[in-house]
Chimera marker file (.cmm) of the C-alpha trace (Angstrom):
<marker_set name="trace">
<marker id="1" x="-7.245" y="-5.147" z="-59.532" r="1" g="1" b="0" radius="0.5"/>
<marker id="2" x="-5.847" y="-3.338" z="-56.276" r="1" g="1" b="0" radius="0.5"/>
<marker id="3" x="-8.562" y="-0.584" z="-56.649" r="1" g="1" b="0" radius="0.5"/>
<marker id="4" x="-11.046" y="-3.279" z="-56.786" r="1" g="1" b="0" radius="0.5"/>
<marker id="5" x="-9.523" y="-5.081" z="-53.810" r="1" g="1" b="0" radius="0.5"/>
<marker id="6" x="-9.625" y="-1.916" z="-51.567" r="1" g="1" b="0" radius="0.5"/>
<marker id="7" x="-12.790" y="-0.584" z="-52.585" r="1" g="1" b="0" radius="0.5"/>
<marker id="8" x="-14.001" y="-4.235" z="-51.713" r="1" g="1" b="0" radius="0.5"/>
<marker id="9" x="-12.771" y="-3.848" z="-48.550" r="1" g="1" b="0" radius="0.5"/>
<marker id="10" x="-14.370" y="-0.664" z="-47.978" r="1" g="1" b="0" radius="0.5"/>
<marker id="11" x="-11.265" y="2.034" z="-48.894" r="1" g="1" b="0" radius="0.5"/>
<marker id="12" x="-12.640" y="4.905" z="-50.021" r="1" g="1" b="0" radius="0.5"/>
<marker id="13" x="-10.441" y="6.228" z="-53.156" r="1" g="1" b="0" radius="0.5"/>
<marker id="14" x="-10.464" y="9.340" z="-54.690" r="1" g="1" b="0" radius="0.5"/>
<marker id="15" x="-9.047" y="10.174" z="-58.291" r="1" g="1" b="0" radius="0.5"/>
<marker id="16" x="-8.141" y="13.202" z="-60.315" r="1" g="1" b="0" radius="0.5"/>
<marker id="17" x="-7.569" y="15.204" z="-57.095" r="1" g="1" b="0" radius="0.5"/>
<marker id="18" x="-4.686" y="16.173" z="-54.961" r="1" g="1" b="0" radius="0.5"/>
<marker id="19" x="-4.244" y="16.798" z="-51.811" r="1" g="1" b="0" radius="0.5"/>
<marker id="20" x="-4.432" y="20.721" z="-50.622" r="1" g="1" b="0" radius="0.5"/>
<marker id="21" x="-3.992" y="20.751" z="-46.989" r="1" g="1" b="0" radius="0.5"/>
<marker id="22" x="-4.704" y="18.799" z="-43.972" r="1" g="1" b="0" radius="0.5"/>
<marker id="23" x="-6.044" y="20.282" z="-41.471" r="1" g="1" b="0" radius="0.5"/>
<marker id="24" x="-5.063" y="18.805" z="-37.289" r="1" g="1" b="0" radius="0.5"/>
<marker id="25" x="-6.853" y="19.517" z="-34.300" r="1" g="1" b="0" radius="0.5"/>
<marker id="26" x="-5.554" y="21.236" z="-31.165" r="1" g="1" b="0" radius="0.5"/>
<marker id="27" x="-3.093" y="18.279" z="-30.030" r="1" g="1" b="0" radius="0.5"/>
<marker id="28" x="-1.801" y="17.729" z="-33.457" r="1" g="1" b="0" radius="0.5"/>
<marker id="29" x="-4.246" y="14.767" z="-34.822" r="1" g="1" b="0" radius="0.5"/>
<marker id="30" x="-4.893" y="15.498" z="-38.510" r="1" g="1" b="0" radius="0.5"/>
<marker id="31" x="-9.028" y="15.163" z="-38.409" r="1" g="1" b="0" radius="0.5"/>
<marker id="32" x="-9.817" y="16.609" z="-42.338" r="1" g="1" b="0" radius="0.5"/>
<marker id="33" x="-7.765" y="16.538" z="-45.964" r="1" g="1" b="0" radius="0.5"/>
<marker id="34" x="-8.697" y="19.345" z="-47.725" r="1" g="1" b="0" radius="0.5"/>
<marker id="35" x="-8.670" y="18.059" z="-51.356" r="1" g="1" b="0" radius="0.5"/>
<marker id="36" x="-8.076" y="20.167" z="-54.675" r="1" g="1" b="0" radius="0.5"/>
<marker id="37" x="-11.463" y="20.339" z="-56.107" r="1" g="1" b="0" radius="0.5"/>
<marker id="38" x="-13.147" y="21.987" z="-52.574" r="1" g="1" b="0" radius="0.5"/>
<marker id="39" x="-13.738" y="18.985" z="-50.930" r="1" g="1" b="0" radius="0.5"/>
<marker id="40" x="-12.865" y="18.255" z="-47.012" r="1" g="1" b="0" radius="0.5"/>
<marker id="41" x="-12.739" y="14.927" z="-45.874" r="1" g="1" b="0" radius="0.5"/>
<marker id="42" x="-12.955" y="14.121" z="-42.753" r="1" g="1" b="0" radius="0.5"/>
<marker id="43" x="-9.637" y="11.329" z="-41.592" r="1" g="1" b="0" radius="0.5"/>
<marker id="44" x="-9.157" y="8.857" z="-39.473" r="1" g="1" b="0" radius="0.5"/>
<marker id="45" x="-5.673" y="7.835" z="-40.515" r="1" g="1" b="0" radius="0.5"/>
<marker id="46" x="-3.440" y="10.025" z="-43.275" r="1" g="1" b="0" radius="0.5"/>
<marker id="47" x="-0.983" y="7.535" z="-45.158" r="1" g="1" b="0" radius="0.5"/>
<marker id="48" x="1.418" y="9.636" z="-47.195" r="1" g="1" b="0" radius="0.5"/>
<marker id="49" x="3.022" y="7.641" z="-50.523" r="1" g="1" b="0" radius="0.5"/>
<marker id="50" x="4.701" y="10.578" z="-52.902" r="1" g="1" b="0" radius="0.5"/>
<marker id="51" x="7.691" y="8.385" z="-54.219" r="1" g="1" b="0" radius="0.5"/>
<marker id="52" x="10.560" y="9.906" z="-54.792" r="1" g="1" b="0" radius="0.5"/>
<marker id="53" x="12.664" y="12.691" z="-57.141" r="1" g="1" b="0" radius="0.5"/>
<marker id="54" x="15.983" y="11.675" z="-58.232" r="1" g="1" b="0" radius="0.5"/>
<marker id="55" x="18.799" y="13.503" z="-56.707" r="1" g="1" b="0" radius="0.5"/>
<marker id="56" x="20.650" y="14.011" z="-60.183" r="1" g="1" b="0" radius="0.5"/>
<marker id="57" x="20.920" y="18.063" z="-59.856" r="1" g="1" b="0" radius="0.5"/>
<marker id="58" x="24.912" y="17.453" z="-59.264" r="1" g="1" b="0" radius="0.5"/>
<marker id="59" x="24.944" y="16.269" z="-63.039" r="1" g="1" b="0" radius="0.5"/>
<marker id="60" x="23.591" y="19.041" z="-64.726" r="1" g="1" b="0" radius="0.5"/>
<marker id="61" x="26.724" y="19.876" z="-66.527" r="1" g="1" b="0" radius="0.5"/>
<marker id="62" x="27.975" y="16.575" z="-66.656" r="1" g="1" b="0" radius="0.5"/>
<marker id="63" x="26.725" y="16.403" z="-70.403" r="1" g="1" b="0" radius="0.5"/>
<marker id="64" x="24.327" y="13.254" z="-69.105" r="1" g="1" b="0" radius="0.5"/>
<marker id="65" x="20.924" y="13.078" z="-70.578" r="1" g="1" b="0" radius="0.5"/>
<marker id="66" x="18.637" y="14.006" z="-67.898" r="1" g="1" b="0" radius="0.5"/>
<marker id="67" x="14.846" y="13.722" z="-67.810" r="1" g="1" b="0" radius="0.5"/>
<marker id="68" x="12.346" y="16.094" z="-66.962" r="1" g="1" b="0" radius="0.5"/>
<marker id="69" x="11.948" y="14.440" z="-63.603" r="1" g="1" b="0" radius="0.5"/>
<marker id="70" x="15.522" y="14.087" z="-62.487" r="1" g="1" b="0" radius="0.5"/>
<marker id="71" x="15.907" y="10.896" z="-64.214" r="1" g="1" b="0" radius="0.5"/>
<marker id="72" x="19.073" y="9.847" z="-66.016" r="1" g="1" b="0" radius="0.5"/>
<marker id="73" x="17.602" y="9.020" z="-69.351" r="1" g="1" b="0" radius="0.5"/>
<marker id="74" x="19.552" y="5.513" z="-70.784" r="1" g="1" b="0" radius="0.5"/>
<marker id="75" x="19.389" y="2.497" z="-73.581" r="1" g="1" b="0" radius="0.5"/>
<marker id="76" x="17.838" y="-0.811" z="-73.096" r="1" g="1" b="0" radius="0.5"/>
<marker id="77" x="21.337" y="-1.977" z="-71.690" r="1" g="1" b="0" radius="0.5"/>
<marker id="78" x="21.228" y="0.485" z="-69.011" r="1" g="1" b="0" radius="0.5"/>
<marker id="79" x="23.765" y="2.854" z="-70.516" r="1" g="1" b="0" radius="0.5"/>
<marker id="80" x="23.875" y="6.384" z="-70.326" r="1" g="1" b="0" radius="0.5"/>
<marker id="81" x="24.414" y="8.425" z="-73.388" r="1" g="1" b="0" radius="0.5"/>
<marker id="82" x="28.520" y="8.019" z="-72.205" r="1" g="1" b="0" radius="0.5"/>
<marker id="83" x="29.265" y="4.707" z="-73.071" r="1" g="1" b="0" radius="0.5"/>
<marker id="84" x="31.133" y="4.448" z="-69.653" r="1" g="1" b="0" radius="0.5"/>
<marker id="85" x="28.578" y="5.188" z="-67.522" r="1" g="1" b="0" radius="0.5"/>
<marker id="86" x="25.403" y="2.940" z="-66.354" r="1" g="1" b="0" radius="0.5"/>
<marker id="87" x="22.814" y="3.418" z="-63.870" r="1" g="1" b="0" radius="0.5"/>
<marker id="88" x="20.110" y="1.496" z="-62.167" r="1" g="1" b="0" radius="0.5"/>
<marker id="89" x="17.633" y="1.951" z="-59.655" r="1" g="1" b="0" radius="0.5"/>
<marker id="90" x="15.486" y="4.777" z="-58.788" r="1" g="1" b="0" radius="0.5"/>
<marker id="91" x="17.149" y="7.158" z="-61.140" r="1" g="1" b="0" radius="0.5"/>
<marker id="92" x="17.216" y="5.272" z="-64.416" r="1" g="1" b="0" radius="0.5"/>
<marker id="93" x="15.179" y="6.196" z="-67.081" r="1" g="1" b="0" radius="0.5"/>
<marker id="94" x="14.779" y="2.861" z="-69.007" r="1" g="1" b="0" radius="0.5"/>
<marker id="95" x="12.793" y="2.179" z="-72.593" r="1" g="1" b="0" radius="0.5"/>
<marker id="96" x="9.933" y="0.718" z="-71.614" r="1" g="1" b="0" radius="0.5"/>
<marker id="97" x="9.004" y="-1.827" z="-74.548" r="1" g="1" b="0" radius="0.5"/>
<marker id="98" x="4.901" y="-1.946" z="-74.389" r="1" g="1" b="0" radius="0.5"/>
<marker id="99" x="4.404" y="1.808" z="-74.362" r="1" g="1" b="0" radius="0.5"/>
<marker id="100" x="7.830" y="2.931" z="-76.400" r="1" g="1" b="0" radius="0.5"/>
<marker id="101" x="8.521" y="5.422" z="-73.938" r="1" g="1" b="0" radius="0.5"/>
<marker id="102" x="11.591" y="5.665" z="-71.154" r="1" g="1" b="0" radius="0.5"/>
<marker id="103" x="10.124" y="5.246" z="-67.581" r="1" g="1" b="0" radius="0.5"/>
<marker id="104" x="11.658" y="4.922" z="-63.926" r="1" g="1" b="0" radius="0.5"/>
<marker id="105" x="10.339" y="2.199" z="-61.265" r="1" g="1" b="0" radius="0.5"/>
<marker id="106" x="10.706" y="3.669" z="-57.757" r="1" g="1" b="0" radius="0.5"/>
<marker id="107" x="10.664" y="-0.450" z="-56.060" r="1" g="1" b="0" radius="0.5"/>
<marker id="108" x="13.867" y="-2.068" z="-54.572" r="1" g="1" b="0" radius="0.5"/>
<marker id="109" x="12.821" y="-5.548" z="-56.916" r="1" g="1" b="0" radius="0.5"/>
<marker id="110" x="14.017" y="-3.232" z="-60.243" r="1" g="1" b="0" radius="0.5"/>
<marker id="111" x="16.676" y="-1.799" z="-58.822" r="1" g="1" b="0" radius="0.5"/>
<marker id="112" x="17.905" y="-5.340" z="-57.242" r="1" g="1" b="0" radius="0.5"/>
<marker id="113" x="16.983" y="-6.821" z="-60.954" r="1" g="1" b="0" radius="0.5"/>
<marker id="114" x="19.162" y="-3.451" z="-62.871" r="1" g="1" b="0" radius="0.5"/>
<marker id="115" x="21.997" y="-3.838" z="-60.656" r="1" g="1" b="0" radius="0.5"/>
<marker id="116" x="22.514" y="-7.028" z="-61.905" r="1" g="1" b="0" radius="0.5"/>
<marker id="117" x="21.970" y="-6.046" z="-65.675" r="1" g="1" b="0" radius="0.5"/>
<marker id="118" x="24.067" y="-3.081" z="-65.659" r="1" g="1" b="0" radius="0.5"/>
<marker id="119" x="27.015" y="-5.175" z="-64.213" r="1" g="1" b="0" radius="0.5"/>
<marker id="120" x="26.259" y="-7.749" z="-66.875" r="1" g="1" b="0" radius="0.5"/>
<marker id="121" x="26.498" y="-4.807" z="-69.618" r="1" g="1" b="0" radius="0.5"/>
<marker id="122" x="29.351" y="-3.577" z="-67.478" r="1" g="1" b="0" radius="0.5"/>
<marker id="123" x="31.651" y="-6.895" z="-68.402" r="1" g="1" b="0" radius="0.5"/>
<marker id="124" x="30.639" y="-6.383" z="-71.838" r="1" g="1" b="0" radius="0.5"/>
<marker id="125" x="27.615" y="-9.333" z="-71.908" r="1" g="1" b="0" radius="0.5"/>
<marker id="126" x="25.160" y="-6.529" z="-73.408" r="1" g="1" b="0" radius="0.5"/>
<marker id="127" x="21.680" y="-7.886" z="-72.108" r="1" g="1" b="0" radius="0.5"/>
<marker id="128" x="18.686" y="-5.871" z="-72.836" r="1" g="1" b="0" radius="0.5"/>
<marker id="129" x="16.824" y="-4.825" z="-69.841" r="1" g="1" b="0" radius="0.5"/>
<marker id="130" x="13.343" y="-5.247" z="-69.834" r="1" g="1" b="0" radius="0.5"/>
<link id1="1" id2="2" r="1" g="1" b="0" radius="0.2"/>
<link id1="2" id2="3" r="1" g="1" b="0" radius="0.2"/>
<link id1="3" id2="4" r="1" g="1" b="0" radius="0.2"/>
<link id1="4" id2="5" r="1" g="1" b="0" radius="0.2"/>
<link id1="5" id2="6" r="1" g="1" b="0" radius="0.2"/>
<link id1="6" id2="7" r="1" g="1" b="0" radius="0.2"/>
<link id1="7" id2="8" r="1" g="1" b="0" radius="0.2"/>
<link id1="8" id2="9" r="1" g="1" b="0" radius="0.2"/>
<link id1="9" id2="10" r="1" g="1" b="0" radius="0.2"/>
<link id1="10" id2="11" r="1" g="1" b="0" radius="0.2"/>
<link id1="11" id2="12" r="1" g="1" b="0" radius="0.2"/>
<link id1="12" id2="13" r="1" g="1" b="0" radius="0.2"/>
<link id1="13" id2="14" r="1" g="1" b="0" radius="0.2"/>
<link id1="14" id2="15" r="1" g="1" b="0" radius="0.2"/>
<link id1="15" id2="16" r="1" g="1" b="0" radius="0.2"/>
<link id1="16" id2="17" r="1" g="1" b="0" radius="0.2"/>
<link id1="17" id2="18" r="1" g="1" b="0" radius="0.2"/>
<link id1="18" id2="19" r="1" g="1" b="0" radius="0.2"/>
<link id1="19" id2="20" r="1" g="1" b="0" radius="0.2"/>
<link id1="20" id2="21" r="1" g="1" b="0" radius="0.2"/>
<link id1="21" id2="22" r="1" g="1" b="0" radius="0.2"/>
<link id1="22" id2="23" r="1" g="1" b="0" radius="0.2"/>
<link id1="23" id2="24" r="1" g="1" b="0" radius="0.2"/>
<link id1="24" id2="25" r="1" g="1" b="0" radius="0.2"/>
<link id1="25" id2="26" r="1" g="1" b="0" radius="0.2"/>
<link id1="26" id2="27" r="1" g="1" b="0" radius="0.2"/>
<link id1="27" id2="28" r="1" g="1" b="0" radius="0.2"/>
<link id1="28" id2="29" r="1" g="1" b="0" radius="0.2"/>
<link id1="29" id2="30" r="1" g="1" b="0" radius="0.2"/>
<link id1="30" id2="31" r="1" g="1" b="0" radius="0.2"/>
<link id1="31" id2="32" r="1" g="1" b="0" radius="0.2"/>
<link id1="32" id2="33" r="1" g="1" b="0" radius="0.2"/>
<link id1="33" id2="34" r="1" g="1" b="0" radius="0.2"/>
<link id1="34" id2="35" r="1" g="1" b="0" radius="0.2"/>
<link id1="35" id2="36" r="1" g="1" b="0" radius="0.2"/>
<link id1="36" id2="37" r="1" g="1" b="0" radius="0.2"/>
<link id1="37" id2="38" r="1" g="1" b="0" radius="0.2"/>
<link id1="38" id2="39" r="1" g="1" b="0" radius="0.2"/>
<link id1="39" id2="40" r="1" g="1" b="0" radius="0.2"/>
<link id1="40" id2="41" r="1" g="1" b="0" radius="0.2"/>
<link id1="41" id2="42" r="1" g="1" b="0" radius="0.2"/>
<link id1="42" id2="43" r="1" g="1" b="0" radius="0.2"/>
<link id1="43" id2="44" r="1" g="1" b="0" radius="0.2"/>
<link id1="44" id2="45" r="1" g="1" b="0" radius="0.2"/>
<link id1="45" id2="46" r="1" g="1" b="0" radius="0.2"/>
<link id1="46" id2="47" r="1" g="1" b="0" radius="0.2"/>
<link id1="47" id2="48" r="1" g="1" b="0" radius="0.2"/>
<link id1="48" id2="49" r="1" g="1" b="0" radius="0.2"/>
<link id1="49" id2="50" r="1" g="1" b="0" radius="0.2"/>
<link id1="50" id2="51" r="1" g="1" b="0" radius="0.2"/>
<link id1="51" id2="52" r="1" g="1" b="0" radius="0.2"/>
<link id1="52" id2="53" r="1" g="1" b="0" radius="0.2"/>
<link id1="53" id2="54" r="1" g="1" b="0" radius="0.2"/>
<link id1="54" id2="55" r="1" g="1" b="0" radius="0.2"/>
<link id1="55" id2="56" r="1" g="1" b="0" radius="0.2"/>
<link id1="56" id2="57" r="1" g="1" b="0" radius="0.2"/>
<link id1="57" id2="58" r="1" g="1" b="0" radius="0.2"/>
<link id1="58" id2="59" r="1" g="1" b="0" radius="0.2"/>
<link id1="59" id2="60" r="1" g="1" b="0" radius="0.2"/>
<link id1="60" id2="61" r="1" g="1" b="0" radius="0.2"/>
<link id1="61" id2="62" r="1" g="1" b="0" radius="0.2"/>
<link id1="62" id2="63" r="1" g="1" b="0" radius="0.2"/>
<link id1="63" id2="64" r="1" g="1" b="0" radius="0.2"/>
<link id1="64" id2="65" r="1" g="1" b="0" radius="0.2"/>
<link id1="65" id2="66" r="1" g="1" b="0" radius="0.2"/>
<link id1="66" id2="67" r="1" g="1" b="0" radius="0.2"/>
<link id1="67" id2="68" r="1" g="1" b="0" radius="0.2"/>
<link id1="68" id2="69" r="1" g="1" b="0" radius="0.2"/>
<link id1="69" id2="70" r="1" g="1" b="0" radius="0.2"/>
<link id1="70" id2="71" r="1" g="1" b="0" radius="0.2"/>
<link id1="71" id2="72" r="1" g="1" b="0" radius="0.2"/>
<link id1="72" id2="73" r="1" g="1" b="0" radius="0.2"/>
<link id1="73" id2="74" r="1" g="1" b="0" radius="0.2"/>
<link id1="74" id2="75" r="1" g="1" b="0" radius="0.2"/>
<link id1="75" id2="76" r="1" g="1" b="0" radius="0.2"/>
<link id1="76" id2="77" r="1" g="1" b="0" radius="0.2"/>
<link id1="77" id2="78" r="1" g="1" b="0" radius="0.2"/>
<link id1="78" id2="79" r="1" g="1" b="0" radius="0.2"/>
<link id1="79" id2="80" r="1" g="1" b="0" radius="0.2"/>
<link id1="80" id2="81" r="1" g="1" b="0" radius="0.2"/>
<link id1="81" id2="82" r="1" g="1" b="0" radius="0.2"/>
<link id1="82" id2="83" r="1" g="1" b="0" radius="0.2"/>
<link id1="83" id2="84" r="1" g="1" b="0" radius="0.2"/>
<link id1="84" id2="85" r="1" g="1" b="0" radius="0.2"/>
<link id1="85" id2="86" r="1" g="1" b="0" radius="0.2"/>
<link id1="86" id2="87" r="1" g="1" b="0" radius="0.2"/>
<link id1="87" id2="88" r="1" g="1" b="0" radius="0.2"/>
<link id1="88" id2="89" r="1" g="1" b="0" radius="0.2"/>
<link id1="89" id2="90" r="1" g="1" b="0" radius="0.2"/>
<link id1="90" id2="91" r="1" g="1" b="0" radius="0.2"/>
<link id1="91" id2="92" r="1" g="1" b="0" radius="0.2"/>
<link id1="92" id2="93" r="1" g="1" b="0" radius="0.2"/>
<link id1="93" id2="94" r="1" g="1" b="0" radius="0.2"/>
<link id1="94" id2="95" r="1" g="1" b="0" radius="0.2"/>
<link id1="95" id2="96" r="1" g="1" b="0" radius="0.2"/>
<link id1="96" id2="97" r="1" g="1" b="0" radius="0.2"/>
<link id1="97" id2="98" r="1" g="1" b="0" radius="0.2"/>
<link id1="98" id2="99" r="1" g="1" b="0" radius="0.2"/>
<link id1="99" id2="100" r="1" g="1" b="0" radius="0.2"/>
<link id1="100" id2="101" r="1" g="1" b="0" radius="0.2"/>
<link id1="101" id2="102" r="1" g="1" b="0" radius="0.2"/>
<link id1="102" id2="103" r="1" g="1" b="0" radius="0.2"/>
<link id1="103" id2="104" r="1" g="1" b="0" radius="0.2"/>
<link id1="104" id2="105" r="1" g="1" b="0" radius="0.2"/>
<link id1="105" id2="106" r="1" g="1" b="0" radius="0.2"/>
<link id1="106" id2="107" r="1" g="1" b="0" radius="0.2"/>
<link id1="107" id2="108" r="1" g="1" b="0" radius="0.2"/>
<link id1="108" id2="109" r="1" g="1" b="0" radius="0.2"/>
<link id1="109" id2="110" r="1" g="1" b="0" radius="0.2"/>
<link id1="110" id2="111" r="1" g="1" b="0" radius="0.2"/>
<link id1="111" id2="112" r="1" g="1" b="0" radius="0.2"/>
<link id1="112" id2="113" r="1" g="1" b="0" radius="0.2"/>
<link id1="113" id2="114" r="1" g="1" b="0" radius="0.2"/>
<link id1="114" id2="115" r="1" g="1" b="0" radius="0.2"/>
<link id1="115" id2="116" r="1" g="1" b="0" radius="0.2"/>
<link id1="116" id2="117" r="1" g="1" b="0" radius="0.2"/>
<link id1="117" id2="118" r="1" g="1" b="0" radius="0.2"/>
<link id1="118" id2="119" r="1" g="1" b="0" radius="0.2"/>
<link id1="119" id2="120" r="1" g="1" b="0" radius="0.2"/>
<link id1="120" id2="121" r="1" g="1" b="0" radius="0.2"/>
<link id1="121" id2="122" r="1" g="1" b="0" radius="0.2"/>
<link id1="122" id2="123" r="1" g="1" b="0" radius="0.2"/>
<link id1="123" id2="124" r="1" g="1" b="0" radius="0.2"/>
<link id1="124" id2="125" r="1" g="1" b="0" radius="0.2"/>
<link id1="125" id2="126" r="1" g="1" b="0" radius="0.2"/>
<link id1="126" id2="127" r="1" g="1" b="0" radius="0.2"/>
<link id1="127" id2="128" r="1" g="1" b="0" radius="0.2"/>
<link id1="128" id2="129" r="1" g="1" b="0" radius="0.2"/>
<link id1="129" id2="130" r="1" g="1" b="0" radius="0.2"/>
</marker_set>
């Protein structure tokens, strides 16, 4: 639906690619993107949305589950493999029920919506997130 919407509104958007350089004229304007398959596009505007990594590399030996991408892997209550310990936010991995796999949500909404979960589970209420 939102590719539809912008490409209805004239956004061009380009898939399967990534970005390999962009390229700025003389007083610092970036004027092309350089794209992964050859391409050079010529821009008017440059809007830069990467989300973000988890800073987790501090618990490496804290005997945590960690995902590959820096995510603290936990169980539909928001608990870490140590019963003690509960995240939420941009670092929790969380079961995600339609595809069966664990996933992180990078928006404030989840982590305003797992803060209030975890401190559910926290006082011993044990309500699923998700």
């Amino acid at each position: 639906m939102l590719l539809d919407e912008h490409r209805a509104n004239n956004v061009k958007v380009h898939t399967n690619v990534s970005l390999k350089a962009l390229k700025a004229d003389a007083e610092g304007k970036v004027t092309h993107a350089e794209l992964s398959d050859g391409r050079a596009i010529e821009t008017e505007l440059v809007l830069v949305a990467t989300g973000v990594r988890p800073a987790t590399a501090f618990l490496k030996d804290s005997g945590l589950e960690i995902e590959a991408d820096g995510g603290i892997k936990l169980d539909p209550f928001l608990q870490t493999n140590d019963k003690h310990i509960f995240a939420a936010g941009d670092i929790a991995s969380f079961p995600y029920w339609p595809t069966g796999k664990h996933q992180r949500s990078e928006h404030w909404i989840t982590a305003l919506d797992q803060g209030s979960y975890a401190a559910f589970n926290m006082l011993g209420k044990m309500v699923p997130y998700g």
